[in-house]
Structures are given as structure tokens and as C-alpha cells.
LOLOMAR-552530 format. One line per field, with one value per residue (C-alpha): residue number from 1; residue in three letters; chain; x, y, z. Coordinates in pm, 1 decimal. Each point is the difference from the previous one (the first is absolute). Layout:
BEGIN
seq = NUM; ... .
type = ALA; ... .
mol = A; ... .
xx = X; ... .
yy = Y; ... .
zz = Z; ... .
//
This chain:
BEGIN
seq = 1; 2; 3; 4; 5; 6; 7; 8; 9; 10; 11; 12; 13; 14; 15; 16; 17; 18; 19; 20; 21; 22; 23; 24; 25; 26; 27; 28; 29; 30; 31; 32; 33; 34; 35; 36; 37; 38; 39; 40; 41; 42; 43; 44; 45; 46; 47; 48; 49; 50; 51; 52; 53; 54; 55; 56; 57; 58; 59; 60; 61; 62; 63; 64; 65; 66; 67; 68; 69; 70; 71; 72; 73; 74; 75; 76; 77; 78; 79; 80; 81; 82; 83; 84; 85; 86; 87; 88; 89; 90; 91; 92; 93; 94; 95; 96; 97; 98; 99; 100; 101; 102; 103; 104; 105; 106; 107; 108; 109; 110; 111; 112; 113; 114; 115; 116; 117; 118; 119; 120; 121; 122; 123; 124; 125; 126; 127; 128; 129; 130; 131; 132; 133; 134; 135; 136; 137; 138; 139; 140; 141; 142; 143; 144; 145; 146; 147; 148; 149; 150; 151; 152; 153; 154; 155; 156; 157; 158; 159; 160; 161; 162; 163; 164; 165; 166; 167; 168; 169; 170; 171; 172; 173; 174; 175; 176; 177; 178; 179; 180; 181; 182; 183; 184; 185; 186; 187; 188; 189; 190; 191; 192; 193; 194; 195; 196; 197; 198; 199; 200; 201; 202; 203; 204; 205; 206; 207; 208; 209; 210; 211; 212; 213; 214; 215; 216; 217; 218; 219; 220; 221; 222; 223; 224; 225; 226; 227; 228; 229; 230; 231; 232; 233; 234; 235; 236; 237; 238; 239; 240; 241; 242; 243; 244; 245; 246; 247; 248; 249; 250; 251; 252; 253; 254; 255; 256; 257; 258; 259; 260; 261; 262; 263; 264; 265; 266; 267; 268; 269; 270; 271; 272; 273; 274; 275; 276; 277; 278; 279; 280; 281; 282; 283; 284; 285; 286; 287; 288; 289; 290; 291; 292; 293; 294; 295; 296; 297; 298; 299; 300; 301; 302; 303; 304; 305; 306; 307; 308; 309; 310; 311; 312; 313; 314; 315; 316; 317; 318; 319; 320; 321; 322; 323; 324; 325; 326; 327; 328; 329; 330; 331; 332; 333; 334 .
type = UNK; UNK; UNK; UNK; UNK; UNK; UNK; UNK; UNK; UNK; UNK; UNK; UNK; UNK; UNK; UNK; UNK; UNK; UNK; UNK; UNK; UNK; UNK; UNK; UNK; UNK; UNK; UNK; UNK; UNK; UNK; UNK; UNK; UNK; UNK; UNK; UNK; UNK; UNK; UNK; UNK; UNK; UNK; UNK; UNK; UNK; UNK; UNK; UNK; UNK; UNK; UNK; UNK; UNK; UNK; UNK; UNK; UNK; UNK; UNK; UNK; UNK; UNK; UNK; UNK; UNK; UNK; UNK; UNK; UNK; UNK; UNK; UNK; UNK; UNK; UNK; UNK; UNK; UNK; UNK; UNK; UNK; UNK; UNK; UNK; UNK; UNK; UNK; UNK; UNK; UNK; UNK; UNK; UNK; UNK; UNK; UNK; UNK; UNK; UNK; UNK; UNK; UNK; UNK; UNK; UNK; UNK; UNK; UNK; UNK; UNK; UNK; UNK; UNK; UNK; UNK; UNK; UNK; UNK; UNK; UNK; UNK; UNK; UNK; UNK; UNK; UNK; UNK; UNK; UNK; UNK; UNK; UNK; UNK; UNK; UNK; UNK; UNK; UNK; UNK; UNK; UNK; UNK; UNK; UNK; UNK; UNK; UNK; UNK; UNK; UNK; UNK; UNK; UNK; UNK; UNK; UNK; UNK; UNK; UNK; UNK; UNK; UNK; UNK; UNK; UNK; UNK; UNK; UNK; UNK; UNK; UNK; UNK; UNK; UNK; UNK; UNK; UNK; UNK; UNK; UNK; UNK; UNK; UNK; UNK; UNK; UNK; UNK; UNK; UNK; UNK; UNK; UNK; UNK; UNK; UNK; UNK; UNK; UNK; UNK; UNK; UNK; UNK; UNK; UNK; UNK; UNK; UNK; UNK; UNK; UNK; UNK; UNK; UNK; UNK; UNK; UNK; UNK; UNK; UNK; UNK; UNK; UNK; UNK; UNK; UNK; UNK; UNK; UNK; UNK; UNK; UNK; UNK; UNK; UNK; UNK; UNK; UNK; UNK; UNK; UNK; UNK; UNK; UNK; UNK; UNK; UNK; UNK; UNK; UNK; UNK; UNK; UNK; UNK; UNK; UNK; UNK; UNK; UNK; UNK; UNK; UNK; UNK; UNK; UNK; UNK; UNK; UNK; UNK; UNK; UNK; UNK; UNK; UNK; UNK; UNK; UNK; UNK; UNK; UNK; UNK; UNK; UNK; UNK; UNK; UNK; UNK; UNK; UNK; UNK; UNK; UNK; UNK; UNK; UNK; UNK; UNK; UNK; UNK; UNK; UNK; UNK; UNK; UNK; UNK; UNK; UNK; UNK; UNK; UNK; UNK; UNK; UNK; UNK; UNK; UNK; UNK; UNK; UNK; UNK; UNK; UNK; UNK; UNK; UNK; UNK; UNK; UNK; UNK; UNK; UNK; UNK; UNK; UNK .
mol = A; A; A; A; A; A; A; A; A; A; A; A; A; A; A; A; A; A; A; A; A; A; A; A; A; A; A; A; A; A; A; A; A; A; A; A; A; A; A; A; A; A; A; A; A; A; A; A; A; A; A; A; A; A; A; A; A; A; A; A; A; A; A; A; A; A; A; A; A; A; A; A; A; A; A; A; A; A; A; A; A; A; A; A; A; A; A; A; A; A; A; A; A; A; A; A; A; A; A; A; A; A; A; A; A; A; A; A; A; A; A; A; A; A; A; A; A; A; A; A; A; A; A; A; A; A; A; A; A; A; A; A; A; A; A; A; A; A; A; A; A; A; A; A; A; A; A; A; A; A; A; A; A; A; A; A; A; A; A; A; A; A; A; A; A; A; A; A; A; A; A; A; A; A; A; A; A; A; A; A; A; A; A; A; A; A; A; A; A; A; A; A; A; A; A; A; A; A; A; A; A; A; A; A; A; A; A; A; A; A; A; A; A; A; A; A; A; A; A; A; A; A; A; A; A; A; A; A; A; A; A; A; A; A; A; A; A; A; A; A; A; A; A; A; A; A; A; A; A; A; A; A; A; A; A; A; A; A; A; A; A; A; A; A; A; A; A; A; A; A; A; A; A; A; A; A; A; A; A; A; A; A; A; A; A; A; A; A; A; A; A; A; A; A; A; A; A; A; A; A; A; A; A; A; A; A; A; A; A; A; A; A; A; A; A; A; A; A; A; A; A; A; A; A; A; A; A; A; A; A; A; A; A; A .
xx = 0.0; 114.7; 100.2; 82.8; 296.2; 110.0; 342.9; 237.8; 361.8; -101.1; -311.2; -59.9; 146.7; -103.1; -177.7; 14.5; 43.9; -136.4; -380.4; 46.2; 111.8; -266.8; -208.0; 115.4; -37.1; -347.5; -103.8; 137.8; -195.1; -327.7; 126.8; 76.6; -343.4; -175.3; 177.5; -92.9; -337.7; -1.9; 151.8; -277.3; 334.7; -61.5; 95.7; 304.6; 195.9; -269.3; 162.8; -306.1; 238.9; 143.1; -284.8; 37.8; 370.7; -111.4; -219.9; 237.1; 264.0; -252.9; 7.4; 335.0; 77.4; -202.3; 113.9; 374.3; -26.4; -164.8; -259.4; 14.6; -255.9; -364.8; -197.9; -148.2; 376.9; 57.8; -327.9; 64.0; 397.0; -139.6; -322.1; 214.2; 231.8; -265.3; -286.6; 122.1; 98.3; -288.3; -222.8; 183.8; -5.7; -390.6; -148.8; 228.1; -162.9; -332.5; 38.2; 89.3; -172.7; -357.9; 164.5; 162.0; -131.1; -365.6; -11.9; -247.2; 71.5; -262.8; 51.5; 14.7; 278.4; 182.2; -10.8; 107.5; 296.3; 138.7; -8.5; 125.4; -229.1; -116.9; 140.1; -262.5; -248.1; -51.3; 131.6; -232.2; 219.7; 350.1; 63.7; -213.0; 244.9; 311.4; 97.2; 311.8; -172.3; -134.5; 307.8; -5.5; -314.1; 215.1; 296.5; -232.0; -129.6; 369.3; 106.3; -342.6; 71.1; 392.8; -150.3; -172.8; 204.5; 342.0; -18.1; 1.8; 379.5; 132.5; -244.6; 14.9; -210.2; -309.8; 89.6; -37.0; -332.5; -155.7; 124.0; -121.6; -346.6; -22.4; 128.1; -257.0; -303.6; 64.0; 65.9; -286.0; -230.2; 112.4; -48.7; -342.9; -98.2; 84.3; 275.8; 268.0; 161.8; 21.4; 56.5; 353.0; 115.5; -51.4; -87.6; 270.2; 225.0; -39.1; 208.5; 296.6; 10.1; 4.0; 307.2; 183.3; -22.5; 175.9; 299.0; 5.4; -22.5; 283.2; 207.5; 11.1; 34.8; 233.6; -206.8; -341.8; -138.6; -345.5; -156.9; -111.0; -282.3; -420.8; 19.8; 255.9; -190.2; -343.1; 138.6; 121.1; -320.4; -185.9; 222.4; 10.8; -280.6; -270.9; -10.1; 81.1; -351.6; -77.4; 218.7; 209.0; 363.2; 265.3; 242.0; 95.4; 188.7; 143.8; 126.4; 66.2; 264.6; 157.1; 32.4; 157.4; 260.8; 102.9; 118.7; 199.1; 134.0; 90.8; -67.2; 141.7; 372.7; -5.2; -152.8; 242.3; -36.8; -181.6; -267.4; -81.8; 47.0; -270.1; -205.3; 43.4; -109.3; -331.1; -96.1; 78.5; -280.2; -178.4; -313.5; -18.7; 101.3; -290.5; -278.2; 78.0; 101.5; -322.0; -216.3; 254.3; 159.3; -372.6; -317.0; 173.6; 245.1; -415.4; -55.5; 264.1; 32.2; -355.2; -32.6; 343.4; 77.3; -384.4; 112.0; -252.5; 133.4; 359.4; 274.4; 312.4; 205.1; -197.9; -124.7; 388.9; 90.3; -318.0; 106.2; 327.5; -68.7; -234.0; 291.1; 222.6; -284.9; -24.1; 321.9; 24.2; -259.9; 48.9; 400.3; -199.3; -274.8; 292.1; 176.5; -256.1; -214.3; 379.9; -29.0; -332.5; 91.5; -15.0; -195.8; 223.8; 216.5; 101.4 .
yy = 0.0; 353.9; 178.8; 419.1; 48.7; 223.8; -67.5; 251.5; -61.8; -86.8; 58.3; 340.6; -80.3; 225.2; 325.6; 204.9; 371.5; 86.8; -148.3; 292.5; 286.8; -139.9; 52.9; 389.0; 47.4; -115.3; 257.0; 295.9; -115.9; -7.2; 311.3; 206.6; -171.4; 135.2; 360.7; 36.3; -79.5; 300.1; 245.6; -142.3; -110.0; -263.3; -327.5; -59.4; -118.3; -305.3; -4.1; -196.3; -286.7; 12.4; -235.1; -233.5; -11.1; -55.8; -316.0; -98.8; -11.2; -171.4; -322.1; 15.3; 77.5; -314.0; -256.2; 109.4; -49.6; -355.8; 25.4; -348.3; 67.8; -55.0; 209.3; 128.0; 95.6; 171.4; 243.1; 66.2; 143.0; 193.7; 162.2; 43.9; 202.9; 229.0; -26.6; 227.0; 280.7; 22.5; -27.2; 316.2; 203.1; -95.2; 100.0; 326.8; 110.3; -152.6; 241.3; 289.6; 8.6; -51.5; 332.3; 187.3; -94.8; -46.1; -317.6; -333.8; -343.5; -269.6; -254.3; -243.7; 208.9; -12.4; -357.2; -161.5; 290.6; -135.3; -374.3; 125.0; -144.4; 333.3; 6.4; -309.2; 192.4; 227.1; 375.8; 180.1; -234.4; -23.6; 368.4; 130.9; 115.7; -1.1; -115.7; -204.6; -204.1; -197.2; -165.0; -194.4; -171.5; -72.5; -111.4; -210.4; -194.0; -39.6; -182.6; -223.8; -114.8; -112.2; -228.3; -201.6; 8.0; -10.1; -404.1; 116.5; 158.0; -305.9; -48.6; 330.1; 3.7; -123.3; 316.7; 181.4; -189.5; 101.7; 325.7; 57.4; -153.4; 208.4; 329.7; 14.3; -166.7; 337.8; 228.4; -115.0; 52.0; 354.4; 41.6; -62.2; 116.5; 345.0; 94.1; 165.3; 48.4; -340.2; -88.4; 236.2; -15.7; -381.7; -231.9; 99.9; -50.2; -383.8; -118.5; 185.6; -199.2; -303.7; 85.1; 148.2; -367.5; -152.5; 276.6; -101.7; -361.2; 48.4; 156.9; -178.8; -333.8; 132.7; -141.9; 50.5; -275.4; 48.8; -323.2; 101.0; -143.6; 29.5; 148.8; 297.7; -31.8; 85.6; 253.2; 220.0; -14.8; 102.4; 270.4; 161.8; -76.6; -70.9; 352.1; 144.4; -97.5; 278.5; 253.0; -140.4; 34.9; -72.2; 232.6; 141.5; -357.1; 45.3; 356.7; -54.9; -254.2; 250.2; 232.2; -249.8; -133.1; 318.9; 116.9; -350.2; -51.2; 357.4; 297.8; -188.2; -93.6; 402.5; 92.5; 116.1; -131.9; 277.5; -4.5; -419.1; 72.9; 277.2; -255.0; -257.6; 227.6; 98.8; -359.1; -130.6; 285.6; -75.6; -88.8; 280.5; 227.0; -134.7; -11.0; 350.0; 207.2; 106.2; 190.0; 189.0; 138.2; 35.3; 44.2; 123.4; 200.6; 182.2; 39.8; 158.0; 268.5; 61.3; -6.5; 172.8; 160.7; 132.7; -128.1; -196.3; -81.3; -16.4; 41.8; -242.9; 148.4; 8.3; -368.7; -111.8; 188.9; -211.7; -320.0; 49.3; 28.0; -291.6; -188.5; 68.8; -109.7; -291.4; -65.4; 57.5; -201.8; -294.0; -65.2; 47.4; -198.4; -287.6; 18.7; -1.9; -298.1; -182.1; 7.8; -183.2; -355.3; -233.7; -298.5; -350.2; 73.6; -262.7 .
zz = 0.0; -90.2; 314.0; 45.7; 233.2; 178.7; 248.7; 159.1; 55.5; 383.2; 197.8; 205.4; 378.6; 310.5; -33.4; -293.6; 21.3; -350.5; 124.2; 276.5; -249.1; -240.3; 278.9; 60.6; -382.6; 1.2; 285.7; -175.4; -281.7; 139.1; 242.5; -337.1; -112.0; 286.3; -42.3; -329.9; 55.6; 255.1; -286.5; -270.7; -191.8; -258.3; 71.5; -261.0; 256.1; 103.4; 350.6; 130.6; -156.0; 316.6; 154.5; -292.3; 116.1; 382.6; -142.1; -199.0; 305.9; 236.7; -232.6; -23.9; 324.2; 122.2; -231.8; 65.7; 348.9; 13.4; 262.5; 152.2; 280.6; -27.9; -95.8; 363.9; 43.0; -312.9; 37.1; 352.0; -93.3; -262.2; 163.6; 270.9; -196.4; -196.8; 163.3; 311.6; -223.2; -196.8; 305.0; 127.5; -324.6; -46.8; 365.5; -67.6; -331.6; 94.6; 278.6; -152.3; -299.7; 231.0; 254.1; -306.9; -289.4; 101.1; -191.6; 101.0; 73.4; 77.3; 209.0; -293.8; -170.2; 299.9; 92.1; -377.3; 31.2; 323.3; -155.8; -304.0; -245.6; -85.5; -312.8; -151.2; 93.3; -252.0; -116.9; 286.2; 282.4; -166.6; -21.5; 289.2; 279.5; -166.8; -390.2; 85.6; 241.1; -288.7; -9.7; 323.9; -165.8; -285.1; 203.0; 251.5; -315.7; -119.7; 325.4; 30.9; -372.5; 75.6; 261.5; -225.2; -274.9; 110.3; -68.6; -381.7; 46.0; -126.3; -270.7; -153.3; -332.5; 221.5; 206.8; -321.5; -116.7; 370.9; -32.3; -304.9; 76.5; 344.2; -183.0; -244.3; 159.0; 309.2; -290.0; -205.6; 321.7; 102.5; -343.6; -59.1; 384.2; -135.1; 273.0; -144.2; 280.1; 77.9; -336.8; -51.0; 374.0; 104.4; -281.4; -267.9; 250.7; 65.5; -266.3; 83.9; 356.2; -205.0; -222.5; 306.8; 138.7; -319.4; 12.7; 392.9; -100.1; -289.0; 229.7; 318.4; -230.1; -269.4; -264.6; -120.5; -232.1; -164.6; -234.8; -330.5; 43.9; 46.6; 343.5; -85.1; -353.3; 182.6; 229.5; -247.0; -173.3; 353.5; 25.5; -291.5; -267.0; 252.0; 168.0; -339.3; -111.9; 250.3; -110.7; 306.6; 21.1; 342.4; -111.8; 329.4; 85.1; -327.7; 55.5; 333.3; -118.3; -202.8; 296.1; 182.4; -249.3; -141.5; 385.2; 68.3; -320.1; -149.7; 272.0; 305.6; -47.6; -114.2; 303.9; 307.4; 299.4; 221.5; -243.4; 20.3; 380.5; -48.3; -206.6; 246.0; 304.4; -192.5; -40.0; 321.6; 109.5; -335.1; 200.9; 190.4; -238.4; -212.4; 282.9; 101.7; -270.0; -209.5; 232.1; 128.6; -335.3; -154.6; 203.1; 338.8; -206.2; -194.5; 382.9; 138.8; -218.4; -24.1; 348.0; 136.3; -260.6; -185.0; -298.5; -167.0; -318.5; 42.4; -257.8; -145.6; 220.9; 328.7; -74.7; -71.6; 330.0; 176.3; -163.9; 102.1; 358.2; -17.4; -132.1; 271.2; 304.7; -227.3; 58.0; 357.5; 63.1; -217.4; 210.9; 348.7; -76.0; -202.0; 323.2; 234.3; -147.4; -0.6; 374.7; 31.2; 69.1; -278.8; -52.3; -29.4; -281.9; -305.4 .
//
């Protein structure tokens, strides 16, 4: 049988720093994303990328480090390591935006945002208190999905097929629900989870053989034509890659070494820069200045000034919260 290969000179050993600058570049992405937004810039750059990227890491991430624990273990490590942080950032801005921003939240809204299964709920849940918080929905799913299909590691073009199958049968329903939100913020993000596992795979094993054969056959069709039907195309994965292989492979070994220690600080506080960051560069920067400063529609300048400032709490915050949530003690580790 025909067989795609793919081998390195010698799998990846210990922890690689490039996933944590990857990391970094994919917050300043979705940072300058965010930014840009605030300025009504167009969106050339495409910096909201940078979530594809984060995806994209969390397969690989997971298949590189060979969870051998069950699957009660695995969840609890990783809950306990974002759940906390999100918890924090959500009663904050759930807070403020009912004292400052006279916004609503029912009871219902509330409750699915503290599970964190918000996110499937529809475009009036996923976006309701604060726009990045649709990713711990996303993220949740993510984890839930490696436990039952991390047996398919070693079987990789069934991980394909399943992908494939799952990508387009949650695409095809956010679809046809009518959420767009959903739809560009959760479901055309599955199937770059799945292809992060295969680089993890590839690189923890040194080799990554696929069978040219009716499973790989059938996946590609799922993936591509299927969804196509519907005008359907998972290009972020795709351009997400690129992202990702133009940094390693051409702007790294350029790069000096302050700035992949800058890269690397920004993703080890990815999460919190992510959870955090929005609402203070755009709707508490609006209310600031309308409310300090009596200016209700607010310049460039002033708003660059604002974001700025937001930026640098962000900061702040994200290292004392890192640091402080590092003290909590730690459920058995691996």
C-alpha cells in the first residue's frame, strides 16, 4: 500500500521554546487584531490568526507531551490551570460592566459562563460579557475531544477521517442554526486541533506515516469538498500553518535573542493576556474618556493613548495574576 511520510532526522526531546514564542506571536496577533478593531482599521493584517495559532498549538502541545494518565487526571491538570484565571477575569468584567457599564446578565447567562459552555450556546451567550471568553468554550471542547481520541495517535489517518467527520458535521450545524458567531469563532476552528495533534504526533515520534488509502481518501473528501458544497472553506488552519512555519523556519534564526525572550514572556502569560486585554483597550478605554475626560467620541490619538494604558494594566495584571495562581497548590502532577 502507498504510504505519505514524513520523518525528521530525530524526534523533538524536552520542551521546545519555539511552541512558547509561537505562543507570544499569536497574542500580538490577536492583540494588534483587537487594536485595530478599536481604530476601525481594516483587517489586512488578519491578526485574529492568532487563535488559529493557539488551536493549532493545543493539539500539538498535547500529542507532544504524551498524556499517559486517564482522562479524570488529564482534565483536572488542565481546568486546574485555566479555569482559575478565567474565573477571576469573568466575575471582574461581569462586575464591572453591570456597576459601569450598566449592562444585564441573567442568571442563565451567568451560570453556562462560569462552566464555560457558553460558547455552544449561541451568539447572544458567547459574546455577552466579554468577546474573548468564547474561547474557553472552544478550548474546553478541545481538551474533552483529546480524551476520547487520543487512542487514534497511533492510527493517524482515522484521526483525520474523525476529524474530518466532527469538523464538518459542527460546522455544517452552526451553519444552518444561523450563528455566525459560533460559526467563525468555534466551529472553523475544530480542524486545526486535529492537525496540531499530527505535527505533535510527528514530532514526538520522528516520523509521521499516513496510508494512502480509503480512510485518509474519505477524510480529505470531508474536509474539503463536503463543506465546499456550502460555500465552506477551513482556511484559518491553513493560514494559521503558514503563520507558524514562516516564524520557525525563516523569521526566527534572524531574530535576536531579547526579542524570542520577549515572545516567549508574552506566551507564557498568553492566557491572561488574552482573557484580559479587550475591554480594557476598547469599551473601558469609550468610558474613560467619556466619563473623565467629556469626550464622547474620542480621536486616533486619544484612543491610542487609552489603548496604550489598557495595555500596560494588562500587563500588570496578567504577571500578578501568572504568579499568584502559581502559588495555589497543585493537583497530583504527571
Amino acid at each position: 500500500m502507498a504510504e505519505l511520510r514524513f520523518e525528521l532526522k530525530e524526534p523533538a526531546a524536552g520542551r521546545l521554546p519555539v511552541l512558547d514564542e509561537l505562543k507570544g506571536l499569536a497574542i500580538l496577533l490577536v492583540v494588534l487584531y483587537h487594536a485595530g478593531g478599536v481604530l476601525v482599521w481594516n483587517n489586512h493584517l488578519h491578526g485574529d490568526l492568532g487563535v488559529d495559532m493557539f488551536v493549532i498549538l493545543s493539539g500539538l502541545g498535547l500529542a507532544l507531551s504524551g498524556h499517559s494518565g486517564g482522562a479524570r487526571r488529564f482534565l483536572t491538570r488542565r481546568l486546574w490551570r485555566i479555569m482559575p484565571t478565567y474565573w477571576i477575569a469573568l466575575t471582574l468584567y461581569a462586575w464591572a460592566g453591570t456597576h459601569f457599564l450598566e449592562h444585564h446578565y441573567s442568571t442563565a447567562d451567568l451560570l453556562l459562563h462560569y462552566v464555560g459552555i457558553h460558547g455552544w450556546f449561541g451568539d447572544a451567550y458567547a459574546v455577552s460579557i466579554s468577546d474573548p471568553f468564547w474561547f474557553i468554550t472552544l478550548i474546553l471542547t478541545l481538551y474533552v475531544l483529546f480524551c476520547f481520541f487520543r487512542p487514534l495517535l497511533e492510527r493517524p489517518a482515522q484521526l483525520l477521517l474523525v476529524g474530518s467527520f466532527l469538523s464538518t458535521g459542527v460546522a455544517f450545524a452552526c451553519f444552518f442554526w444561523n450563528q455566525p458567531g459560533v460559526f467563525g469563532f468555534l466551529a472553523l476552528r475544530i480542524p486545526g486541533f486535529f492537525v496540531g495533534l499530527l505535527l505533535g504526533r510527528w514530532l514526538r515520534s520522528g516520523r509521521l506515516v499516513l496510508p494512502v488509502g480509503v480512510p485518509l481518501a474519505t477524510a480529505l473528501f470531508v474536509f474539503v469538498y463536503v463543506p465546499y458544497t456550502q460555500g465552506i472553506v477551513f482556511h484559518p488552519t491553513v493560514a494559521g500553518l503558514a503563520v507558524m512555519g514562516f516564524y520557525g523556519y525563516t523569521l526566527r534564526p534572524v531574530l535576536g535573542a531579547g526579542v524570542r525572550r520577549g515572545l516567549k514572556f508574552l506566551g507564557d502569560h498568553s492566557l491572561e493576556i488574552f482573557l484580559l486585554h479587550q475591554p480594557l483597550i476598547r469599551e473601558y478605554n469609550f468610558y474613560l474618556q467619556g466619563r473623565w475626560l467629556q469626550i464622547d467620541h474620542p480621536g486616533p490619538a486619544g484612543l491610542i493613548v487609552g489603548m496604550v494604558i489598557g495595555l500596560a494594566v494588562t500587563l500588570v495584571a496578567s504577571v500578578e495574576l501568572h504568579r499568584l495562581l502559581q502559588k495555589l497548590p497543585f493537583p497530583a502532577k504527571a
